[in-house]
KOLZADREN-546262 format. One line per field, with one value per residue (C-alpha): residue in one letter; residue number from 1; x, y, z. Coordinates in pm, whole numbers. Example, Ala and Ser with C-alpha at 12.3 -4.5 7.8 and 13.67 -1.06 7.14 Angstrom:
<pts>
code <- c(A,S)
pos <- c(1,2)
xx <- c(1230,1367)
yy <- c(-450,-106)
zz <- c(780,714)
</pts>
This chain:
<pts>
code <- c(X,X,X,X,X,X,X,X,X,X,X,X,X,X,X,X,X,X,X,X,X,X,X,X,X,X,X,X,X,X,X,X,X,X,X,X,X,X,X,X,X,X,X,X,X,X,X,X,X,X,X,X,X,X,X,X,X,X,X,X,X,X,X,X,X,X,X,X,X,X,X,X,X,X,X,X,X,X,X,X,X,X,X,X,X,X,X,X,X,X,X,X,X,X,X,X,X,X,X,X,X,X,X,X,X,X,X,X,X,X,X,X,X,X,X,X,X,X,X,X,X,X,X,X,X,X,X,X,X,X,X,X,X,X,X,X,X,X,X,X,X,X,X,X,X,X,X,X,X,X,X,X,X,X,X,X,X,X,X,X,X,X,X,X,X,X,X,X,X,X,X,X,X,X)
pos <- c(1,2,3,4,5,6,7,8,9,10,11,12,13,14,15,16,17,18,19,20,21,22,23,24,25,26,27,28,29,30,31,32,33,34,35,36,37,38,39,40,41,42,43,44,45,46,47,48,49,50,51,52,53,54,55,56,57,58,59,60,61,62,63,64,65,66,67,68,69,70,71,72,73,74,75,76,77,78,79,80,81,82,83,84,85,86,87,88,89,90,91,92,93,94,95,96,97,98,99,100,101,102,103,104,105,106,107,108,109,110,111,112,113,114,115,116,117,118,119,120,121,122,123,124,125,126,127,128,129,130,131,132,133,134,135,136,137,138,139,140,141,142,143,144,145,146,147,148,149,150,151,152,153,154,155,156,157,158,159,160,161,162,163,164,165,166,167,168,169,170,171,172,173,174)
xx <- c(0,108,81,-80,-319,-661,-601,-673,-456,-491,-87,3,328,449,637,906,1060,1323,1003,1006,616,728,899,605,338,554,575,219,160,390,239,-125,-226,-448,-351,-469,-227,-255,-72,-179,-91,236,308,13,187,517,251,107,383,501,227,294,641,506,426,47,-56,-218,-519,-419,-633,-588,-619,-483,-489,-594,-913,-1229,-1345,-1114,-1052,-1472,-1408,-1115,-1359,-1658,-1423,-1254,-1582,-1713,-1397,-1393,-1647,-1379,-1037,-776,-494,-305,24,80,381,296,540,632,741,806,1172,1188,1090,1414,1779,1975,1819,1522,1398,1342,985,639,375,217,507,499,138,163,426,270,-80,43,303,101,-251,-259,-263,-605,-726,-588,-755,-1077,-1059,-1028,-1114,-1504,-1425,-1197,-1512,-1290,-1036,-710,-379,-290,144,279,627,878,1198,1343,1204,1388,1674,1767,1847,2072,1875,1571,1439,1066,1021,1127,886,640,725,700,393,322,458,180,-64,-20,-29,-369,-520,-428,-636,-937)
yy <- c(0,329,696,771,479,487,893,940,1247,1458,1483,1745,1797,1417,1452,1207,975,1230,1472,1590,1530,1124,1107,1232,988,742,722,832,509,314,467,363,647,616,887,1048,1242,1518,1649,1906,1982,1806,1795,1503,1221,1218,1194,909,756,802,666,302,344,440,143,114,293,582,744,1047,1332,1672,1951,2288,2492,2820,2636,2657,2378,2123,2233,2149,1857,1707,1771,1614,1304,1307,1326,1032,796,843,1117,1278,1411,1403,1656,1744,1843,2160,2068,2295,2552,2672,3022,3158,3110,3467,3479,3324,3420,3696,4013,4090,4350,4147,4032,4171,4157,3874,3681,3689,3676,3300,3283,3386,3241,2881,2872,3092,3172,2775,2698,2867,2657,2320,2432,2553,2185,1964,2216,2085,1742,1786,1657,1548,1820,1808,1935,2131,2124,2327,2273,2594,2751,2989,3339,3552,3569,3719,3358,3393,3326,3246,3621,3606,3262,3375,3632,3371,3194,3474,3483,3132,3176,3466,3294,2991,3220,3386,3058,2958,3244,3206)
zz <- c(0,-114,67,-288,-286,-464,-573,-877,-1028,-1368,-1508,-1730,-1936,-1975,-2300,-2289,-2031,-1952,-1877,-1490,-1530,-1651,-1287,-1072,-1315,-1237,-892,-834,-997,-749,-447,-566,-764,-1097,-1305,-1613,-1873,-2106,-2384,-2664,-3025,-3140,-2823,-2766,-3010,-2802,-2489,-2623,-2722,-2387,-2155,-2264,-2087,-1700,-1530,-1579,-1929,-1856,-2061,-2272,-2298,-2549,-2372,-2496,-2195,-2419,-2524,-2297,-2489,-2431,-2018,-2065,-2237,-2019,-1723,-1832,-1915,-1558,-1369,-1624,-1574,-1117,-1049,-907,-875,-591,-730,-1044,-1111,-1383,-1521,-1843,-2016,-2312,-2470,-2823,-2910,-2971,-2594,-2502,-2597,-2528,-2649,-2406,-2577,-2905,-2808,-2915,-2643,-2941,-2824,-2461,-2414,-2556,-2318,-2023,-2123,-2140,-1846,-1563,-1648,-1756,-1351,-1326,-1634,-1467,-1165,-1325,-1423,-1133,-825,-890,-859,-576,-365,-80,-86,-286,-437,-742,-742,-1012,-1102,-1092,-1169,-952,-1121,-807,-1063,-1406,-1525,-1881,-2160,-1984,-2042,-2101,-1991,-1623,-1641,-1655,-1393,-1223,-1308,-1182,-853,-795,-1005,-748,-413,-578,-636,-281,-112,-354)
</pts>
């Protein structure tokens, strides 16, 4: 028996074994956890392709975290599959290469809103998701890099993890 057993989690951001996201699937599933992944746009082939490799294949669901739709979608399927949902880990990132570099300045707003849309305001979306079928409580855990620092090359993409890290205290209070 596992400290995780008979929770049944929603998994974002498994894209390969090498994935941080592959790690935590993984040993939900050894401490008892059912889990559920996710993977969107090209992103959602190397998912699948993926799943087969954690010890118990896990269902794969789309879900582009700009698209009301599919955050609908997703939740209609998790509350079909248990009826309901014990946490989820937001493993989700992802920034225009422009974004990302050396020169700063070099990004249009275009740019960065993707950036900051899919790697912080995404949280909300995950939690719009599974916060109503969190019927006995629950946990949301994001996954972070240290945004207290000018990290080289990291430019717009620590911005959004800024972002995240406020994002996640906001969420906490609400």
């Amino acid at each position: 028996v596992g400290i995780l057993d008979g929770k049944r989690l929603l998994i974002t951001g498994v894209l390969t074994d090498a994935s941080l996201a592959f790690a935590v699937a993984k040993l939900a599933q050894e401490e008892g956890a059912e889990i559920v992944l996710t993977g969107a746009g090209r992103g959602m082939r190397l998912t699948k392709r993926t799943a087969p490799k954690l010890p118990v294949e896990a269902e794969v669901l789309e879900f582009d975290v700009t698209s009301p739709e599919q955050a609908t979608a997703v939740r209609e399927r998790l509350a079909g599959k248990w009826g309901r949902v014990d946490g989820a880990l937001h493993a989700i990132g992802f920034a225009p290469e422009v974004c990302l570099g050396e020169d700063f300045m070099a990004a249009r707003w275009e740019d960065v809103s993707v950036a900051v849309e899919i790697s912080a305001y995404s949280l909300k979306t995950v939690a719009e998701v599974v916060a109503p079928l969190m019927t006995d409580g629950g946990s949301i855990v994001g996954l972070d890099f240290d945004a207290r620092f000018a990290w080289p090359a990291y430019n717009w993409m620590g911005v959004a993890k800024a972002a995240l890290e406020s994002t996640s205290r906001y969420l906490a209070r609400s």
